[in-house]
FIGU-737508 format. One record per residue (C-alpha): x, y, z. Coordinates in steps of 0.25 Angstrom, whole numbers, padded with zeros to 4 digits, always signed. Example, Ala and Ser with C-alpha at 12.3 -4.5 7.8 and 13.67 -1.06 7.14 Angstrom:
% FIGU-737508
+0049-0018+0031/+0055-0004+0029/
This chain:
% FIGU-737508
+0458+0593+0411/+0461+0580+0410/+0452+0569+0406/+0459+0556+0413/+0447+0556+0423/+0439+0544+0419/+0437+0538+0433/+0436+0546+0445/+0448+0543+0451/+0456+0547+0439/+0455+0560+0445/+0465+0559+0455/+0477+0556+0444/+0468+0569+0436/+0473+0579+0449/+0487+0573+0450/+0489+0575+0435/+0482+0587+0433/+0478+0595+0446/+0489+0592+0456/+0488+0600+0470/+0493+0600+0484/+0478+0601+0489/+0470+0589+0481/+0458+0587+0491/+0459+0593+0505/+0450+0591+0518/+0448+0598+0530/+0447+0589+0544/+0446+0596+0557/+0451+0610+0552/+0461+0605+0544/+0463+0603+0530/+0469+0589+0525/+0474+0592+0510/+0478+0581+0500/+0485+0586+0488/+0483+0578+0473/+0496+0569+0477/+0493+0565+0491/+0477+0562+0487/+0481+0554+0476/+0492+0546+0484/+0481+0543+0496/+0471+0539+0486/+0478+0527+0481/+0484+0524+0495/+0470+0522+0496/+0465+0514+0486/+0479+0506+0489/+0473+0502+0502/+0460+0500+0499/+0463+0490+0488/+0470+0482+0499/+0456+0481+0505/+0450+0476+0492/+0444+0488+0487/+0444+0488+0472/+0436+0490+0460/+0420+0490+0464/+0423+0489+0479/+0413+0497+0487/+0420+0508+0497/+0413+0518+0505/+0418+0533+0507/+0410+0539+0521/+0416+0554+0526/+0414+0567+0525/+0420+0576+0514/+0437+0574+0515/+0447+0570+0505/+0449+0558+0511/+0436+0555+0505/+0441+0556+0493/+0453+0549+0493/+0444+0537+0497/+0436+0540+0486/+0447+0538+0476/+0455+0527+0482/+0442+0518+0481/+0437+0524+0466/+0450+0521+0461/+0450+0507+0465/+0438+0504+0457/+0429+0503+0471/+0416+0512+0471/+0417+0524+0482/+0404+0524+0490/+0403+0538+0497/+0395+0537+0511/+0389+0549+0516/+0394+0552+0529/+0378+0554+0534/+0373+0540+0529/+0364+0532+0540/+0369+0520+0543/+0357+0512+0536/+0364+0519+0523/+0377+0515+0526/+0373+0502+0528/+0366+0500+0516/+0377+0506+0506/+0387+0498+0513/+0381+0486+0509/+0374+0491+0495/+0388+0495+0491/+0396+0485+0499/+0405+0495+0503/+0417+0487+0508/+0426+0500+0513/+0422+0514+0520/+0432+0526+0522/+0423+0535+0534/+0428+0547+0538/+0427+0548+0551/+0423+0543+0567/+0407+0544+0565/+0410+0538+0550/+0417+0526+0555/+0408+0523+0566/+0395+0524+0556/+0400+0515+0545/+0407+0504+0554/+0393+0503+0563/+0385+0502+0549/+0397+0493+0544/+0395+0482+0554/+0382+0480+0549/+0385+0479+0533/+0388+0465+0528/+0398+0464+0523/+0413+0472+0528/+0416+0487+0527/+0428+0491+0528/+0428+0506+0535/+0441+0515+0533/+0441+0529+0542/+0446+0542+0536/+0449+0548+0550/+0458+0541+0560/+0448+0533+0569/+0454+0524+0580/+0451+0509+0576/+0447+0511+0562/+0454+0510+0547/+0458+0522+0544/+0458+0525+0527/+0473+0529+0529/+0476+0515+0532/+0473+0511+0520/+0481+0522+0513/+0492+0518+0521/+0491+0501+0515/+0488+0509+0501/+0503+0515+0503/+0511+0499+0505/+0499+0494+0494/+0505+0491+0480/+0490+0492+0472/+0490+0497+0457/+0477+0508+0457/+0480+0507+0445/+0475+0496+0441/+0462+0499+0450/+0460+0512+0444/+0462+0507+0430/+0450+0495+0433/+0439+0507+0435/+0432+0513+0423/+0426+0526+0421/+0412+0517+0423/+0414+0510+0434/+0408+0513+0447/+0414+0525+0457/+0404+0526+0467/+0393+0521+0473/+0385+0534+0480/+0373+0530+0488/+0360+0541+0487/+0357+0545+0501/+0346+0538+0504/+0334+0547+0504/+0325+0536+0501/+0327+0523+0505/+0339+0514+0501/+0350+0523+0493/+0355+0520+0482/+0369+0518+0477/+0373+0527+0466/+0383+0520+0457/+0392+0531+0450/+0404+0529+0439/+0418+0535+0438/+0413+0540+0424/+0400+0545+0430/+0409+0557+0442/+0420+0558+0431/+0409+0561+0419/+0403+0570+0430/+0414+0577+0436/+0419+0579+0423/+0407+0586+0417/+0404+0595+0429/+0416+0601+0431/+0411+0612+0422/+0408+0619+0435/+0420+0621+0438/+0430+0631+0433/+0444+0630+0433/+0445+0640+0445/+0440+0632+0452/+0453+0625+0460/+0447+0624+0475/+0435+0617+0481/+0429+0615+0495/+0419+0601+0496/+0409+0599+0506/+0397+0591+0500/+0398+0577+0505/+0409+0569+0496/+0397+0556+0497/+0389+0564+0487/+0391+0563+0472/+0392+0579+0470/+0403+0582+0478/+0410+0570+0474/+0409+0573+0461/+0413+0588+0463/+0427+0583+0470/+0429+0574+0457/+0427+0585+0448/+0436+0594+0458/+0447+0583+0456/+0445+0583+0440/+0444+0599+0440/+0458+0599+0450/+0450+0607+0460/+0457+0606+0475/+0446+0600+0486/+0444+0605+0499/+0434+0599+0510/+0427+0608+0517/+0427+0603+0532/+0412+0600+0535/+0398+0607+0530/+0399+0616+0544/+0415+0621+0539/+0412+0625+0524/+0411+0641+0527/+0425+0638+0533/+0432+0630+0522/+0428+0637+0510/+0433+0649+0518/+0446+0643+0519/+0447+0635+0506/+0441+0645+0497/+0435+0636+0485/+0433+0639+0471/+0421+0629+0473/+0413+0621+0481/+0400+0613+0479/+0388+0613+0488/+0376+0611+0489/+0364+0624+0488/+0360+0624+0505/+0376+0627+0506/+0375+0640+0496/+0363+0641+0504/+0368+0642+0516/+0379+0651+0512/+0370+0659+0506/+0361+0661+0518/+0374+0664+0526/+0376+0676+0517/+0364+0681+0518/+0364+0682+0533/+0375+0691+0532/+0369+0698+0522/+0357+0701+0531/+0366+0706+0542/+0371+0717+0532/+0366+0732+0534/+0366+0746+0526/+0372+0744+0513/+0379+0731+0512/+0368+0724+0516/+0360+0731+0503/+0372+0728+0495/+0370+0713+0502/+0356+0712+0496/+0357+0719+0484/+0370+0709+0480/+0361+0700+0483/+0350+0702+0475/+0358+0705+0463/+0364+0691+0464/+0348+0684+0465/+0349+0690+0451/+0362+0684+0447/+0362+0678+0431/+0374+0676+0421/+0367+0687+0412/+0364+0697+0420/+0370+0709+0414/+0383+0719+0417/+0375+0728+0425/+0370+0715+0435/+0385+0710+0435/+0390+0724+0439/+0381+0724+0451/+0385+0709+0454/+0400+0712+0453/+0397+0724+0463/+0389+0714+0471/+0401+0704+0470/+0409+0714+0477/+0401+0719+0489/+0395+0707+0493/+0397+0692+0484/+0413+0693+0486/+0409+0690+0503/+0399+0680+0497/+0411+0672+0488/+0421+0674+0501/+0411+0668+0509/+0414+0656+0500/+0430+0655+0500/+0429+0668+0491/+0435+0659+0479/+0424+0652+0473/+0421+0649+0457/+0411+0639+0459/+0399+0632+0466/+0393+0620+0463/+0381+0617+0471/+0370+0603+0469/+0363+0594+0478/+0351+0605+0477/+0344+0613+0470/+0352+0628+0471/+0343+0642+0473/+0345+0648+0459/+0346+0661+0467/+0357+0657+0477/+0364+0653+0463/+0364+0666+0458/+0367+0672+0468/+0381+0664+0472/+0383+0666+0457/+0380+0680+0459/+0390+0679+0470/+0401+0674+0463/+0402+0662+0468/+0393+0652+0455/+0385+0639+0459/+0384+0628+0450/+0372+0620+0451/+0372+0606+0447/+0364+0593+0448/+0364+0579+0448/+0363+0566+0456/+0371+0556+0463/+0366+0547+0451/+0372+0556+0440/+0386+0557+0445/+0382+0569+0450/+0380+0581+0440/+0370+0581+0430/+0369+0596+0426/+0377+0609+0432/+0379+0624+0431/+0391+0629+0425/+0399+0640+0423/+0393+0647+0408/+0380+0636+0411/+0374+0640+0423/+0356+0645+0426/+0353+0644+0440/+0342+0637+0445/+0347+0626+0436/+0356+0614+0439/+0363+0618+0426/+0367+0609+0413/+0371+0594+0412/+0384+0593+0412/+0393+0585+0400/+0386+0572+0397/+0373+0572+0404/+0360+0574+0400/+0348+0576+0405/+0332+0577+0403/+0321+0579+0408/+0309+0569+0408/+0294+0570+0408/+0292+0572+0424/+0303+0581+0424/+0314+0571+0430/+0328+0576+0427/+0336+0564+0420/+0350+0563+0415/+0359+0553+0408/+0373+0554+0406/+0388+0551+0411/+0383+0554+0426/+0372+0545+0428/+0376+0533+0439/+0378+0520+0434/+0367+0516+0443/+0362+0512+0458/+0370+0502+0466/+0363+0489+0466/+0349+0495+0461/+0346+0494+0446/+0332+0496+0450/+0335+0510+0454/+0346+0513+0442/+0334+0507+0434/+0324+0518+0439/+0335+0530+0438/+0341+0529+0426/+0335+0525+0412/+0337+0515+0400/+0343+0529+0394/+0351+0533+0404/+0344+0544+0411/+0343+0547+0426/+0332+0551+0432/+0336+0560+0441/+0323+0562+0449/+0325+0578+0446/+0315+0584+0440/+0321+0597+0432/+0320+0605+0420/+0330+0609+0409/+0330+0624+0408/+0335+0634+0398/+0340+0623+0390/+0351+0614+0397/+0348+0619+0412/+0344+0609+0421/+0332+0613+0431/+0329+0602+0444/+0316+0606+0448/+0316+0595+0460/+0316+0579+0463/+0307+0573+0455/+0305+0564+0469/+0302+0577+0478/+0293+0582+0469/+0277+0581+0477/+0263+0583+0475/+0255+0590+0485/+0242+0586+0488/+0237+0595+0475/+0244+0587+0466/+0255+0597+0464/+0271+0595+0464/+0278+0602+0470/+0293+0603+0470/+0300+0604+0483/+0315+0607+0479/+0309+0622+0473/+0302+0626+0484/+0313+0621+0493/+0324+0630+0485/+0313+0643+0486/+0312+0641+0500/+0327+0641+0504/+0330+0653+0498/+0325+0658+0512/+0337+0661+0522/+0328+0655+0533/+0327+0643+0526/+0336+0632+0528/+0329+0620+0522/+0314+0617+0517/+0307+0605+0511/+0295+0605+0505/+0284+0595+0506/+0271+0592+0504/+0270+0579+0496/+0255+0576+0495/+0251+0588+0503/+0242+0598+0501/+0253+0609+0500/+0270+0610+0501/+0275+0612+0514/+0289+0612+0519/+0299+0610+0528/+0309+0620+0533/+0319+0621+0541/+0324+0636+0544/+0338+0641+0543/+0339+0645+0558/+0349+0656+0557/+0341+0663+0548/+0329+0661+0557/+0336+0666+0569/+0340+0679+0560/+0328+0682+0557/+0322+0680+0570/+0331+0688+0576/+0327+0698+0566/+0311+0697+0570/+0315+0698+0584/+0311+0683+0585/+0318+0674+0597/+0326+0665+0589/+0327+0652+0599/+0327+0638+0592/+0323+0632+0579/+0315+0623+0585/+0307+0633+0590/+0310+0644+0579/+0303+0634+0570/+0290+0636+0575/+0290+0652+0579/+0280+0658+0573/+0286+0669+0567/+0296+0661+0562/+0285+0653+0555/+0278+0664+0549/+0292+0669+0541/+0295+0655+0537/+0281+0656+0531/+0283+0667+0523/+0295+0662+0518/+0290+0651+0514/+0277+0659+0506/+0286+0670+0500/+0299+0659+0495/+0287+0651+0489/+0278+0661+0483/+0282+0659+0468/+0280+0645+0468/+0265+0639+0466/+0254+0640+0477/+0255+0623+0478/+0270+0624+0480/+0271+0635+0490/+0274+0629+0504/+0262+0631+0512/+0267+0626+0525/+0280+0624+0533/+0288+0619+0545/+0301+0624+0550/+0310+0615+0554/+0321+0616+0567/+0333+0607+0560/+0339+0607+0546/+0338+0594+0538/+0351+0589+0537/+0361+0576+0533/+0361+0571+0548/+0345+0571+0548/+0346+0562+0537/+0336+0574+0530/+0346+0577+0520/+0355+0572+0511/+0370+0573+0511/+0369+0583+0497/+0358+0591+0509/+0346+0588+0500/+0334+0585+0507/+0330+0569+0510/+0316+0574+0508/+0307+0562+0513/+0316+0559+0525/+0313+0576+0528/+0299+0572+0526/+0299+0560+0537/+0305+0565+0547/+0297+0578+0548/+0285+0570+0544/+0278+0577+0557/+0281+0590+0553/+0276+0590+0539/+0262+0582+0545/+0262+0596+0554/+0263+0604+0542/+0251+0598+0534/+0243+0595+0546/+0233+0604+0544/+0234+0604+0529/+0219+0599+0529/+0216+0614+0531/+0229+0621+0525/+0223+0630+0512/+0237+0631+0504/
């Protein structure tokens, strides 16, 4: 492998050296697959950067990068890191009062939007900024620039990048990515070339060499996937998009990955879809179904001959449907974001088909530790990778030091000041647990962590994991900060309910109105009690309410990685919690 790769763009000389292919980065739009090979992306790259050197973009410019996953996407993205500017991703969801204030924190000067709605957002928000932002469409929009303009002035542009390239050090700044704004203003995450190259470089352990095709769908704007298509490049791995969340099924049918990375609720969901089938099953194959099944909950790397005979039977019968399910060609998964269900772990491990669980932040570049191949225990997040450490301190907050820590907040030495210490560690604001060794265990935010009314603490992201293991589950969030007993929020996962319903001989009609059925009710209830025996009486949800739609990104109740934005859940269902507790006065828990 070579070891040119200082700076991220040094990548793109790294595939035309080493991995050259007639299918680089390719895209689906409208059905279709547009496909770049190493040649062309490299050529339309510095096209790019040609023209936007002829607006004045250089070394420490400021431009903006707002769409959807496409390789477009990252041909702006290296046409503007080469040039010494700093790429700032946008997510497509922000609100315009987050526009506007990362426009003008970063003083963006240029944005490349994907599409209609895009354009129409950034130019309404643009015209209140004060100073000029340039906007540059990836689709063909009647009367505005189009970003092939400026790859077209690129083509008749003598420029030396060169010499542009040759100005930016492994130290200087890539990007600026802005947290999402959970609470109050967000913050602007300043990232090196040196911090994504030390980190792809070192996490591409997960990866073996078979791996030569992957599918993307976890939004580009977040530092995971990012970094994932970086280590892809470095690794010579082939890059397809998956059209959107809704055609994943279809895609990965047709492109058939060696690997994809995702978040838990995706393996989740694929899971849950399984098991319906599985349900539908009679006679025999539906005991062989179960019996598969509970031999994969069981799944370890010591297990024995005898365990590994019935797995390799159980392979055959059933798992092969599971792995053709998922393009039938898989070698790997890599899964953050979240916390993964150790038992949905072993069982895709079981299946055939190995998750790796990583962590990290956007602060550390991302990755901090990760399973791998020969280091692997589930219910942990793994081992740091090459030139990180970590450590645990009194109250149990994870820290880490290293080549992955940011080189700080935009603008805010205040907050730099607060995160990261005179030694060099970040707090993380994880609290964990280093287990049989060098295995890192996150326990919860060290910020989510409450204390009823009792004085105890109870910690939400574990009870939440327990509880999804239900199929009729789609999301819960436990609360109960101050009160006198945990309670939770829950939204069901309709189908499910209707199956089951059905099953019952119960009229299935809406959920708004399947929410408050009584029957209904009283299952969710003993859900709940039997999901949350084995955890302590104060912990143990007393109370719930079912919920008639999902949180989501559009809501505003989730972030773009799908991880809940806890106090704006909270606010907005302020009422329904209220009704919860209302007659807590006399509750006995």
């Amino acid at each position: 492998m070579s070891t040119a790769v200082t700076r991220v763009f040094d990548l793109l000389q790294h595939n035309l050296t080493t991995f050259p292919k007639t299918e680089f980065v390719s895209g689906k739009l409208n059905g279709k697959w547009i496909k770049y090979s190493t040649q062309e992306f490299c050529e339309v790259t510095n096209y790019l950067s040609a023209g936007l050197t002829t607006l004045g973009i250089g070394k420490g410019s400021r431009v903006a990068v707002m769409s959807p996953n496409r390789p477009e996407w990252n041909i702006c993205d290296y046409a503007i890191i080469q040039l010494g500017a700093y790429q700032v991703p946008l997510y497509p969801t922000l609100a315009d009062h987050d526009i506007k204030f990362i426009l003008e924190n970063a003083e963006i000067s240029l944005v490349f939007v994907a599409d209609e709605k895009l354009y129409q957002k950034v130019k309404t928000v643009a015209q209140t900024v004060k100073h000029e932002v340039k906007i540059y469409t990836i689709d063909k929009l009647a009367g505005a620039d189009h970003w092939q303009d400026l790859v077209e002035i690129g083509k008749h542009t003598v420029v030396d990048l060169d010499a542009f390239r040759a100005a930016v050090t492994p130290h200087d700044i890539l990007t600026i990515i802005y947290t999402s704004g959970t609470t109050g203003t967000p913050k602007g995450v300043m990232l090196t070339h040196d911090n994504l190259v030390q980190n792809f470089k070192n996490s591409a352990v997960i990866f073996p060499k078979e791996v030569k095709i992957a599918l993307s769908f976890l939004p580009l704007s977040h530092i995971f996937e990012r970094m994932i298509l970086y280590l892809y490049a470095y690794s010579g791995v082939a890059v397809y998009y998956a059209e959107s969340m809704d055609t994943i099924v279809a895609d990965i049918q047709e492109v058939k990955p060696h690997s994809f990375s995702t978040v838990p609720r995706l393996l989740e969901k694929v899971y849950d879809k399984i098991m319906e089938k599985g349900k539908a099953l009679k006679g025999m194959k539906r005991a062989i179904f179960f019996w598969s099944l509970a031999l994969a909950e069981k799944f370890d790397f010591n297990n024995g001959v005898w365990y590994n005979f019935q797995l390799s039977i159980a392979r055959k019968l059933v798992f092969k449907k599971w792995q053709e399910a998922l393009g039938g060609r898989i070698v790997v998964l890599a899964s953050g974001g979240a916390a993964l269900n150790p038992r949905l772990a072993r069982i895709f491990w079981a299946a055939g088909m190995p998750v790796f669980e990583g962590y990290g932040l956007t602060e550390t570049s991302p990755v901090i530790t990760v399973n791998h191949f020969g280091a692997t225990m589930f219910g942990t997040v793994g081992t740091v990778i090459h030139g990180v450490e970590i450590k645990i301190a009194e109250d149990g907050e994870i820290l880490t030091r290293g080549h992955n820590v940011m080189k700080g907040y935009y603008l805010r030495e205040d907050l730099t000041n607060e995160s990261i210490d005179k030694d060099g560690w970040f707090y993380t604001g994880d609290i964990g647990e280093i287990v049989a060794g060098n295995f890192l265990k996150i326990t919860d935010r060290k910020k989510e962590i409450f204390k009823t009314a009792g004085g105890k603490y109870i910690a939400p992201q574990m009870l939440e994991n327990k509880y999804i293991e239900s199929p009729l589950i789609e999301q819960v969030i436990v609360l109960g900060e101050n009160r006198k007993f945990p309670a939770a929020l829950i939204v069901p996962n309709f189908a499910a309910l209707a199956t089951w319903c059905e099953k019952k001989g119960i009229l299935y009609t809406t959920p708004l109105e399947m929410i408050s059925n009584l029957q209904v009710l009283d299952k969710y209830t003993r859900v709940i009690a039997e999901l949350g025996k084995d955890f302590g009486k104060w912990e143990q949800v007393k109370r719930f309410a079912l919920l008639p739609t999902e949180f989501s990104i559009d809501s505003g109740e989730l972030t773009p990685k799908l991880s809940f934005k806890r106090k704006i859940i909270l606010e907005k269902h302020k009422q329904t919690i209220e009704k919860i507790y209302l007659d807590a006065e006399n509750f006995k828990p």
